[in-house]
N, C-alpha and C positions, 0 to 999 in steps of 0.2 A: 576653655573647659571642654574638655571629651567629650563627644557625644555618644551615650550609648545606644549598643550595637548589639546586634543578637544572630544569632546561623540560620540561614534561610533554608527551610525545612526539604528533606529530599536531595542538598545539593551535593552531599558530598560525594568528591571520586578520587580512587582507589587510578593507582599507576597501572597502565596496561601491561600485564603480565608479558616477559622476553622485551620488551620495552628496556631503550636505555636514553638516561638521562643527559642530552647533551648541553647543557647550561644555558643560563638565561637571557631572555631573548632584550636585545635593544629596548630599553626603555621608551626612545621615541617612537618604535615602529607602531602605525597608525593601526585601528581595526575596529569593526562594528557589532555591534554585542545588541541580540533581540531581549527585550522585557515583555513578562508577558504579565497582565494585571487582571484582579477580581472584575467581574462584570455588574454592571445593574440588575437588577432581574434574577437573579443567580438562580433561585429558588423555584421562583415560576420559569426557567428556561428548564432543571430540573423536574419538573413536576409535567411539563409538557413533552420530553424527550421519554418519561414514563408511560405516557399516557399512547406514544408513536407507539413503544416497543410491545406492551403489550396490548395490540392492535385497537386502541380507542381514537378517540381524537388524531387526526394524521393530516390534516390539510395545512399543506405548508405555507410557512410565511415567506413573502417577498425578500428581497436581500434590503428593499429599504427598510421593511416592517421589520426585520429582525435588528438592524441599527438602532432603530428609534429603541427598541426595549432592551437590547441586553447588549449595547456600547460602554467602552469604560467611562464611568463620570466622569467630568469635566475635570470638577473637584482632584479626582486623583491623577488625573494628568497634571494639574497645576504642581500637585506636591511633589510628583516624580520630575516635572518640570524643572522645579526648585534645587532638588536634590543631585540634580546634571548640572546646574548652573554653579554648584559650591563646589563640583568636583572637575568644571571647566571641561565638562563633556559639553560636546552637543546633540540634537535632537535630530536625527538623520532622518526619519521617518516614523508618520505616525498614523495609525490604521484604528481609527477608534472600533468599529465595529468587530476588528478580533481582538480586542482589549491587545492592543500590541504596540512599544513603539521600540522604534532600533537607536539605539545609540551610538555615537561616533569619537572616537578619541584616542589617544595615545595607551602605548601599556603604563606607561607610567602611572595615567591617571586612574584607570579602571583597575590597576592592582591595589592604588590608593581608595577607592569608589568602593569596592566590594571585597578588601580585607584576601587579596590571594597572592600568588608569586606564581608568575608564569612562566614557562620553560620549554626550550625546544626539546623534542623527544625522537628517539626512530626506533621502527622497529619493523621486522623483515617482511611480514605481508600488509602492514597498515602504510606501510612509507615514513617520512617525516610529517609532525602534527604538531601542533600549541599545545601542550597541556596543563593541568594542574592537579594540585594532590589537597583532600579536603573537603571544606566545606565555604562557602560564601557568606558573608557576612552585611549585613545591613542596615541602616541605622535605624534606630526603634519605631520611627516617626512614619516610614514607609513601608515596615513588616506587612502589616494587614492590607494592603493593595498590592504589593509584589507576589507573585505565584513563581515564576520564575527566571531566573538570569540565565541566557543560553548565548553561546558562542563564544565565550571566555577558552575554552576549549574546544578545536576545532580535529580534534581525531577522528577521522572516518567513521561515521556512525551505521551505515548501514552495507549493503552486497545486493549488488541485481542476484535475481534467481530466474540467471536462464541457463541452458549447457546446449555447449555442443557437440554432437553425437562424434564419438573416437571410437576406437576400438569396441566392438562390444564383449562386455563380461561375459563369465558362462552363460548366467540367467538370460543375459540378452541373446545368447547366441543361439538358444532352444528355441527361437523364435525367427520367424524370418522380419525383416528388420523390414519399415515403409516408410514412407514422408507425406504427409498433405498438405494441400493448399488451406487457407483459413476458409474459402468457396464450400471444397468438399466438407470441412468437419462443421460447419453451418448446414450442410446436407445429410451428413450420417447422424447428426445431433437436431435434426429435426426442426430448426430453425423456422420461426412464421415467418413469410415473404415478406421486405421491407429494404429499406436502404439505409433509414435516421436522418432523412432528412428533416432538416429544419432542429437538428439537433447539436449539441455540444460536444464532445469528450476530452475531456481532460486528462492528460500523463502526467506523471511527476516523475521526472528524469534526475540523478545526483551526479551527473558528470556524461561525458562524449557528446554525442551528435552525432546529425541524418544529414544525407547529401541528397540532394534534389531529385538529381540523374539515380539514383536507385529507388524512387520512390515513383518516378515515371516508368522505369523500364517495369518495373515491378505490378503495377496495379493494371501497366496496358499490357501485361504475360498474361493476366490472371482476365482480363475482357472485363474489368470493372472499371468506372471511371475513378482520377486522381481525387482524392479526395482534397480540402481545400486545407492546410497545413499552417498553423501559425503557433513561432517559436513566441517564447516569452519571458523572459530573463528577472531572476531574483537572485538580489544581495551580489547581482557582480557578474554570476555566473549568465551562460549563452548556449545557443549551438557549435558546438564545437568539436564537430569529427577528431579522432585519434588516425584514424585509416588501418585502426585492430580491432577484425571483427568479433573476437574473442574479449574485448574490453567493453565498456559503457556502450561504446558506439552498438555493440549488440545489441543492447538490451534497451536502447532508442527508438531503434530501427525495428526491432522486432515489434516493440509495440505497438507501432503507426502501422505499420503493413497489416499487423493481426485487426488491429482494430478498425481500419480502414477498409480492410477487405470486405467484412461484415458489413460496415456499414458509409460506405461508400459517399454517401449523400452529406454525413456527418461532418461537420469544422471538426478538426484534431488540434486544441489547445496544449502545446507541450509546453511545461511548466520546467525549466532548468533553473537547478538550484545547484548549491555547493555541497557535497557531503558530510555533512556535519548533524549533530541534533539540530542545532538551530538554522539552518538551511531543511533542513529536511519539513521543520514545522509552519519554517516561513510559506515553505512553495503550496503545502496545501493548504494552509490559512488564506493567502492569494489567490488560489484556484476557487477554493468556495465563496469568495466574497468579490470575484472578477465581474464585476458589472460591464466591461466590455463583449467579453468572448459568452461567459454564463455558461458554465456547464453545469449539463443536469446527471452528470455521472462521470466519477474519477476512477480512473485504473490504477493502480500504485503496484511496482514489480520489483520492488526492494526492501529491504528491512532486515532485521538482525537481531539472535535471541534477546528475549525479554530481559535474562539476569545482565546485558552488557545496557542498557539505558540507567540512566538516573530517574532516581522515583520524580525529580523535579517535572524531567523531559518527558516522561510518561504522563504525568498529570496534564502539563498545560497540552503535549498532543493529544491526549483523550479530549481535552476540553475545546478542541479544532472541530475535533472527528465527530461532537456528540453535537455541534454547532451544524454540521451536514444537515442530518435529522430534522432539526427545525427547519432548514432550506429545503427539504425534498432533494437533497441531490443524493445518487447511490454511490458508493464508495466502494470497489471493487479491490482488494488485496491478495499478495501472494501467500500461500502458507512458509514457503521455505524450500530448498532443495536436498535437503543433508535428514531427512528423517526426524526422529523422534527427538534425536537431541540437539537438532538446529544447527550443528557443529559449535554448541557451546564450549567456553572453554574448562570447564567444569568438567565433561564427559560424559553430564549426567542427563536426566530429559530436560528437553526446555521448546518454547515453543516460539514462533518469531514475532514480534510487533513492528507495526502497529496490525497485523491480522489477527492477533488474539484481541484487539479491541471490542467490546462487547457492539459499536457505532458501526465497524464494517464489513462485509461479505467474506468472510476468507474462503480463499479458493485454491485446493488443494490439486495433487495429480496421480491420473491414471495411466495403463499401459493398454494403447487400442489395438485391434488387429484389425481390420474390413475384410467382408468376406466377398466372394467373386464379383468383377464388375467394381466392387469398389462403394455400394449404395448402401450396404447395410452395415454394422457393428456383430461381427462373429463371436469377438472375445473381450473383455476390459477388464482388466485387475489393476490393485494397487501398483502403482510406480515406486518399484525397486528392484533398480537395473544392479544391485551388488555394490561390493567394495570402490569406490572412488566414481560408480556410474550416476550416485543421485536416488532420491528417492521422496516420496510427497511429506514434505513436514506436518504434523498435526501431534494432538496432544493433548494437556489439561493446563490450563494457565495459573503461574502461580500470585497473580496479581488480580485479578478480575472476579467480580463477584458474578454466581450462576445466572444467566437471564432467563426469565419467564418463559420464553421459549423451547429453553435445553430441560426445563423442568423433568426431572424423571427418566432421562437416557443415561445409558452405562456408556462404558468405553473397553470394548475387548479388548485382550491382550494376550499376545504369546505365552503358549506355556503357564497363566494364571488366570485367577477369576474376574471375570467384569469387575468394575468398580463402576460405581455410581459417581455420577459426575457433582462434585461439591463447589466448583469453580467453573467458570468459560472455557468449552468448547472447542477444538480445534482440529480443520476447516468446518465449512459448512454446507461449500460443494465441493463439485472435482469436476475435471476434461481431462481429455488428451496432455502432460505431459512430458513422456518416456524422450528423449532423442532419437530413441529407437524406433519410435512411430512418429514421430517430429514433426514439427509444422515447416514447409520449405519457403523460405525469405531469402530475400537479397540485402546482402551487407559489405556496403564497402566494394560493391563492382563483385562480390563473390555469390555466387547462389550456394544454401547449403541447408539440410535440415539442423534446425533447433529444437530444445525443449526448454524445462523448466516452467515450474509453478509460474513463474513471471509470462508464459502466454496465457496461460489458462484465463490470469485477470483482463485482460482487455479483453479476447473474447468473449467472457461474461460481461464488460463494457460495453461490446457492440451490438449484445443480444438485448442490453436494458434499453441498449438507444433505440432499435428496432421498436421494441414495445413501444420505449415512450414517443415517437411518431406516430406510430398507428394513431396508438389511444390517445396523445393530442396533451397528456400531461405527463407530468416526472413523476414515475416510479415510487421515489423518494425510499425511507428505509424497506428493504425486502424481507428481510429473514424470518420476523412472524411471520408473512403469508406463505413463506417460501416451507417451513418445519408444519404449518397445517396441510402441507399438497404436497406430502411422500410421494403420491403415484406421479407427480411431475416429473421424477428423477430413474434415472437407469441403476437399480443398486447394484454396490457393487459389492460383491461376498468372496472374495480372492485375495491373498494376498497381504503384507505388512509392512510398516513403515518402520522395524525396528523393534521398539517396546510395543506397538499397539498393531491390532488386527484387525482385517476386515470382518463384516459382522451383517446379518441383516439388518434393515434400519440403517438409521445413522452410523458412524464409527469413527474413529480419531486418525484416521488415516486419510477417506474421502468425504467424509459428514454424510449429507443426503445421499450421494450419490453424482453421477454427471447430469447432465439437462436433458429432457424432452421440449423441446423449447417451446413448442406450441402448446404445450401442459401448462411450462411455467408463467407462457405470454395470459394462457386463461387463470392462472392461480395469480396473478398484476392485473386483474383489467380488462388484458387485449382481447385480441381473436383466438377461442381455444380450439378451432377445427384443426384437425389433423389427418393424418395420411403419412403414405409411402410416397405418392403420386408427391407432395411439395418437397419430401426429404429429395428422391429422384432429380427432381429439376434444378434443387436448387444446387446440388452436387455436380452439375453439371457445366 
């Protein structure tokens, strides 16, 4: 007898457009496929990530204390258990407290397992990928425990957003062009005196790798000491240099040097995954539930418009992201590089995930200048270096509902009227971006200025680790304190991303603004004295 089957909600995908179909893949070729399942708790995990955001209740739970309450029942592993057992998968790995387990088996069987047909595909900037076209299907018995099936399809799911400074545009060229160390913009950005030690930070890297020898030569250029580096490998993936500093290895490398420089004192947990949804969700699920390493704050400098995710992938990453929250750990994300419309393939606005997540920090980018001497901030506007030079993603989410915090802000825009924000926000802060004002890193034996939204987050990574040393705890979610303490931020009223405009206040270009960092250490907690005298030294 049949058993019936029903379509698991969210899953279906659409062929990627210039994509061509090159037929179907080996039946026996082997491959591992993440399930992500309902939690215990679900309600009260709900009711207490309400109670974080709109600043009540915020004392976080331990990573045992969040196991014990909102791990997947036993019960539903048994039946998801069972249900790999009749389709002769096996159980590769199993992560009760992110409701997650990974499954291992041929295509044969997982096209039999969950009703798909899978197919090799190429196409000219994605490469070669596994894909499929549809929806998944699942037998009725384990609907309401399953949330989602991820890695059936493994097409590049997200884009580092860093660049590197080329030619510059007109825009850029009415400017005289600079580079800083991650030292100095913890010094023009006012940064309270700190290291992180006795801290964490976590990267989540989708591909390349760091070489040793550039992370020494690089931290003893800059008179900081190395910080202490450990790689950490999910679903297969490693450290694995390309030796293109324009590839992954960028946007590795750039992270640990930015974030390291700041804070020095910090373990850097680099979290290497595979490019995929399901690598991408895996590696921050592992990060926040890393009882070895524990970081109390992740950076994230990848991602890709919202309309290119499946509502599936989006669901179980939010339900990662909002798992943070309970942990007290801060989530630090890119907004994007390509403006208002993320470089969708639509044309139209759109905004990147996972930084439209209502769980993490987006952090968008400016264009700095320093003025003589190099100590203070002359000029800052929005980061939009023109046609093909990049520019700060932000915007209005078409998925997320408004949070309590964005309550009552507009979002300006070129050439038309505010609108009132009816959805999630995008960014919430901003830094230095531009390549034109660039942060200068070592990659691959090459010194060169970078940019992109993708340094901005570790930065803000290394600023929470700061804090959370001083003040001796984690941070944990910022953004309510962060939208009560405007005067923390340097607004910025210059400039657009496209469709939106800078604005006083908040604005969908830079959100707050960039940091005062000793503002924001006092609107967290920390120490809120300030000065020129700590900006001065520490720039130094």
């Amino acid at each position: 007898m049949t058993k019936a089957r029903q379509q698991l909600a969210g899953s279906e995908r659409g062929a990627v457009e210039d994509s061509k179909c090159l037929g179907p893949i080996d039946p026996r070729e082997t491959l591992n496929v993440v399930v992500t399942m309902r939690r215990r708790g679900g309600r009260e995990l709900e009711e207490l990530t309400q109670r974080i955001a709109s600043g009540q209740q915020a004392q976080p739970l331990s990573r045992e204390a969040f196991a014990e309450r909102f791990s997947a029942a036993p019960e539903d592993i048994a039946k998801l258990e069972a249900f790999a057992r009749e389709y002769g998968l096996g159980i590769e790995r199993q992560d009760l407290a992110a409701a997650k387990v990974v499954l291992s088996g041929t295509v044969e069987q997982f096209q039999s397992a969950f009703g798909v047909e899978l197919s090799h595909y190429e196409h000219p900037r994605l490469g070669r990928f596994r894909g499929r076209t549809g929806c998944i299907t699942i037998p009725a018995e384990i609907a309401d425990i399953v949330t989602a099936v991820l890695g059936l399809d493994n097409r590049p799911q997200a884009r580092p957003h860093f660049r590197l400074r080329t030619e510059p545009s007109a825009i850029v060229a009415r400017a005289a062009a600079q580079a800083f160390t991650p030292v100095q913009l913890a010094g023009l950005y006012d940064f309270p005196d700190g290291d992180g030690a006795g801290q964490c930070i976590g990267l989540i890297e989708l591909g390349g790798g760091y070489a040793q020898s550039d992370l020494s030569s690089y931290f003893s250029s800059l008179g900081v000491p190395t910080p202490q580096v450990v790689s950490v490998a999910i679903d297969g993936a490693d450290n694995s240099p390309t030796g293109d500093p324009g590839g992954p290895d960028g946007e590795v490398t750039l992270d640990i040097e930015i974030a390291g420089a700041v804070a020095p004192k910090a373990k850097i947990a680099v979290y290497f995954t595979p490019n995929s949804d399901a690598g991408f969700v895996d590696a921050v699920s592992h990060a926040l539930h890393d009882s070895a390493n524990r970081p109390s704050v992740l950076s994230i400098s990848w991602g890709g418009p919202e309309s290119s995710w499946t509502d599936q992938a989006v669901a179980s990453f939010n339900d990662t992201l909002r798992s943070a929250m309970a942990l007290g750990v801060t989530i630090c994300a890119a907004s994007g590089d390509s403006g208002s419309s993320d470089g969708s393939q639509s044309g139209g606005d759109d905004v990147d995930f996972p930084a439209s997540s209502p769980y993490v920090l987006a952090c968008g980018g400016t264009r700095l200048s320093a003025g003589p001497g190099g100590s203070t901030i002359a000029s800052e506007v929005v980061w939009n270096d023109g046609a093909g030079g990049g520019a700060s993603g932000g915007g209005i989410s078409a998925r997320f509902a408004l949070p309590v915090w964005q309550e009552g802000l507009r979002a300006a825009r070129v050439g038309g009227a505010p609108v009132s924000l009816a959805k999630r926000g995008v960014p919430d802060v901003a830094a230095d971006a531009s390549p034109a004002s660039g942060y200068e890193v070592l990659i691959d034996g090459q010194a060169m200025p970078v940019g992109g939204t993708s340094a901005v987050a570790p930065l803000y990574a290394g600023l929470i680790a700061r804090i959370n040393a001083t003040t001796g705890k984690a941070a944990g979610f910022v953004n309510q304190k962060l939208y009560g303490a405007s005067q923390a931020f340097n607004d910025i009223t210059s400039g657009n991303n496209g469709t939106y405009a800078a604005a006083s206040g908040w604005d969908a270009c830079t959100g707050l603004g960039s940091p005062k960092g000793r503002a924001v250490a006092a609107a967290l907690g920390g120490a809120g004295a300030s000065g020129a005298q700590g900006s001065a030294r520490a720039a130094k």
